[in-house]
C-alpha positions as CSV (number, residue, x, y, z in Angstrom):
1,X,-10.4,-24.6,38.7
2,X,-7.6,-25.9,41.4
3,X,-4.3,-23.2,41.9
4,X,-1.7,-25.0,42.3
5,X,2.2,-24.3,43.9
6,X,5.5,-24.2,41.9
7,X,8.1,-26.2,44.1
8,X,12.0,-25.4,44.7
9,X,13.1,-26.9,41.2
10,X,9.7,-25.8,39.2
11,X,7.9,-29.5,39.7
12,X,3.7,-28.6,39.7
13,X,1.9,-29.4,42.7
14,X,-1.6,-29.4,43.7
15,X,-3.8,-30.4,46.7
16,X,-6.6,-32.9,45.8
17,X,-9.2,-34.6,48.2
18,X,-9.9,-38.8,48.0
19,X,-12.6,-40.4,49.6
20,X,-11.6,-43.5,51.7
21,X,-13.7,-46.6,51.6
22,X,-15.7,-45.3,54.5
23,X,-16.6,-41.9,52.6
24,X,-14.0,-39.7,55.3
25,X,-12.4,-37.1,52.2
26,X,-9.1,-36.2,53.1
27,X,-6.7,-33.7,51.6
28,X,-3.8,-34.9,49.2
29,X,-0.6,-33.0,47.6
30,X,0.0,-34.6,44.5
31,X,3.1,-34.1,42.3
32,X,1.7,-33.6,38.2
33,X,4.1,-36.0,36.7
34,X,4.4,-35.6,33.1
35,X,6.6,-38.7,32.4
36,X,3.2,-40.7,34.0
37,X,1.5,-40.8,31.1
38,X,-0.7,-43.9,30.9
39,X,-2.5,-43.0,34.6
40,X,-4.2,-41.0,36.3
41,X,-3.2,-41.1,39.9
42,X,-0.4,-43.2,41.4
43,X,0.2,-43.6,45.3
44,X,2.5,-45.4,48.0
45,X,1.0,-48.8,48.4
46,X,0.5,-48.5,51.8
47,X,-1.1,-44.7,51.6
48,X,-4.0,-46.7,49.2
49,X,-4.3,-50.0,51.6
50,X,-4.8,-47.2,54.4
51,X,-7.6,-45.5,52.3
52,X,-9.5,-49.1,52.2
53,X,-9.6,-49.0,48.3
54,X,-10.6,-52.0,46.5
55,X,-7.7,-53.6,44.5
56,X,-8.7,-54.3,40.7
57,X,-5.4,-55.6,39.2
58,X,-2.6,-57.4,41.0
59,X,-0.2,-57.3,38.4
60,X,-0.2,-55.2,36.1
61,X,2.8,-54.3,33.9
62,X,3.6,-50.5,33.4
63,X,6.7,-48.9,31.4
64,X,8.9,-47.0,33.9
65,X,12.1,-45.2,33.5
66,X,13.9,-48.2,35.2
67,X,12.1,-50.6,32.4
68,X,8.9,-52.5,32.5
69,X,8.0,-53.1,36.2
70,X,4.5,-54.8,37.4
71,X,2.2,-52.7,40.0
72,X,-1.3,-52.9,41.7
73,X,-4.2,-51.2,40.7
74,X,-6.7,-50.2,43.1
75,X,-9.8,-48.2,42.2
76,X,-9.9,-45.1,44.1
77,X,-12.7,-41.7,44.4
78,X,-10.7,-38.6,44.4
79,X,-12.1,-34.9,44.2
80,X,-11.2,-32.6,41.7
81,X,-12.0,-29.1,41.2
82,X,-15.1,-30.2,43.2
83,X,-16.0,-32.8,41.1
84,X,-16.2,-36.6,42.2
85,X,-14.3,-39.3,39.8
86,X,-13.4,-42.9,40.4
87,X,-10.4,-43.3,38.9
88,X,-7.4,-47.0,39.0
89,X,-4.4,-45.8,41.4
90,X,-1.6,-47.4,40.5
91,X,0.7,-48.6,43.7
92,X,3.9,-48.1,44.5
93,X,6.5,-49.2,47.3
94,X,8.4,-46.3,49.1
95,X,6.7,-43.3,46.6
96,X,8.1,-40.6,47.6
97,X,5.3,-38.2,46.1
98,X,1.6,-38.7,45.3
99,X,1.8,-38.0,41.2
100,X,-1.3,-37.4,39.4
101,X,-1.0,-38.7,36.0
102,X,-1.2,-36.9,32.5
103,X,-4.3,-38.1,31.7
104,X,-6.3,-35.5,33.5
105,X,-5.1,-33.5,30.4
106,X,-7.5,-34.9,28.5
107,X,-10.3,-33.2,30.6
108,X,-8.2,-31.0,32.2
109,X,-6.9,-27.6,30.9
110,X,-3.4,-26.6,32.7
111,X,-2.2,-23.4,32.7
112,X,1.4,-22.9,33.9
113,X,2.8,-19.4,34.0
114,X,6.2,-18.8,35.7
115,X,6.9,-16.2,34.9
116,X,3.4,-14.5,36.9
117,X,3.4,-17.9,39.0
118,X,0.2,-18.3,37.7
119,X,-0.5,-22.5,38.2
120,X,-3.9,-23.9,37.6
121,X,-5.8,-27.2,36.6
122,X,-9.5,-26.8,36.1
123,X,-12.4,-27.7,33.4
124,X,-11.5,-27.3,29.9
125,X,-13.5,-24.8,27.2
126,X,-15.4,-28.1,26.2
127,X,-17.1,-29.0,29.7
């Protein structure tokens, strides 16, 4: 299980590790995005071209809040709660936050508490 941080307007952050190509890990604060439904990690193009990832789709359409918009995905290893998944990153230009995607709920349990500022993501009763 990973504790996470409440920020200033109650967004849900949490500090992840990714494996560049070359096997360094390196830490990562990701923004839990709920409106990112379809994905499971999505980063600043140039953050994932840095990290030596492999790129898997050129163009691939998504459904954003501005409309339908085309991205990259790159196939990236990121730690969770200790465990090692490869997972597609989508890419973004001038991402202002790393957002992991809702999909991790399906593995995932969250527990978000504010009013103890309890904030975790961790196994769920099934693993």
């Amino acid at each position: 299980m990973i504790s996470g941080r409440f920020g200033d307007i109650g967004e849900l952050f949490f500090d992840i590790e990714v494996i560049t190509a070359e096997g360094e890990i390196l830490p990562v604060e990701v923004l839990l995005d709920t409106g990112f439904t379809t994905g499971w990690l999505a980063m600043d193009t140039q953050d994932i071209e840095t990290l030596g990832w492999p790129l898997i789709e050129p163009k691939q359409v998504m459904q954003t809040a501005r409309g339908d918009e085309f991205f990259a995905i790159y196939g990236g290893q990121v730690i969770l709660d200790g465990q090692v998944f490869t997972v597609p990153v989508v890419a973004g230009i001038a991402m202002p936050e790393n957002l992991l995607g809702l999909q991790w709920l399906q593995t995932r349990r969250l527990v978000v508490d504010f009013t103890s500022g309890l904030l975790t993501l961790g196994a769920s009763r099934n693993d």
